[in-house]
C-alpha positions in Angstrom: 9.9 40.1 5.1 7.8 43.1 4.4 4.9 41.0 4.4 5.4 39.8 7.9 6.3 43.0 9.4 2.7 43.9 8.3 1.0 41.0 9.6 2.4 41.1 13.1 1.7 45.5 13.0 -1.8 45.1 12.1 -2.2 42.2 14.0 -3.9 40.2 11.0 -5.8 36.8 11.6 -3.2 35.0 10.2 -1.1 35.3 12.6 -2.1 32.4 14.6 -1.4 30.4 11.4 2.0 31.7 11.0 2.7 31.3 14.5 1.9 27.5 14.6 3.0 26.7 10.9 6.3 29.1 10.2 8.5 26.3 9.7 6.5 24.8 6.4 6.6 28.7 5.3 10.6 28.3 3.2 11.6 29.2 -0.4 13.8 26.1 -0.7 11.4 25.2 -3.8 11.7 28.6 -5.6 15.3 28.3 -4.9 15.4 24.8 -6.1 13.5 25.8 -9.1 15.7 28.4 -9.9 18.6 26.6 -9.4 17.3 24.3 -12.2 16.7 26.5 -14.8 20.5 28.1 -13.9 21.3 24.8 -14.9 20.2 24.5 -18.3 20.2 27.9 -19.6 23.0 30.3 -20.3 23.8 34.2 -19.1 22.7 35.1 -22.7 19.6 33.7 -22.9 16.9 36.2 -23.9 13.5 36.6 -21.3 12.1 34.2 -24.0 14.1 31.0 -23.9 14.4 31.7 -20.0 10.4 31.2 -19.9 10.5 28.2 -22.7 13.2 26.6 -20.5 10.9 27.3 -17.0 7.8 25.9 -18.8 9.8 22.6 -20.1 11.3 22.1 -16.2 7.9 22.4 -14.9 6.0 19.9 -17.4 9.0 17.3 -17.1 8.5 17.6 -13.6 5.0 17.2 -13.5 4.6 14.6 -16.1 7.4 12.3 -16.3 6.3 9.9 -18.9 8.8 7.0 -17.3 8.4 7.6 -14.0 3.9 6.8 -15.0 5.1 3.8 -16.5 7.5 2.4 -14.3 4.8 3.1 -11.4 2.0 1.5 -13.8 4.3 -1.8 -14.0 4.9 -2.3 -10.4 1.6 -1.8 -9.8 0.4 -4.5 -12.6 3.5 -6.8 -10.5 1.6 -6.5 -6.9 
């Protein structure tokens, strides 16, 4: 909140922006990322295999190998 305290006392141009768009400004996806990782690590995980486990979320996420091929064959279906 510090951030927007400063905005609105130096009356920054983004303020108009913030104004009409505060809604689409939430941390439900770092929350939701977090709450993944929670998931599959443990309390005594070292910084280490906190960051391995963050990097494998992200690229499972962003490149889920069935997901491509199940879109690819209903695609080839159409």
């Amino acid at each position: 909140m510090l951030f927007l305290s400063d905005v609105w006392y130096w009356n920054h141009p983004i303020i108009d922006t913030l104004k009409t768009h505060l809604i689409t400004f939430n941390d439900y996806p770092a929350e939701n990322y977090h709450s993944l990782i929670r998931r599959q690590t443990r309390e005594t995980n070292n910084n280490e295999q906190l960051t391995r486990a963050a990097h494998v979320i992200d690229h499972l996420h962003h490149d889920n190998i069935f997901e491509i091929h199940l879109l690819q064959k209903k695609v080839s279906l159409l």
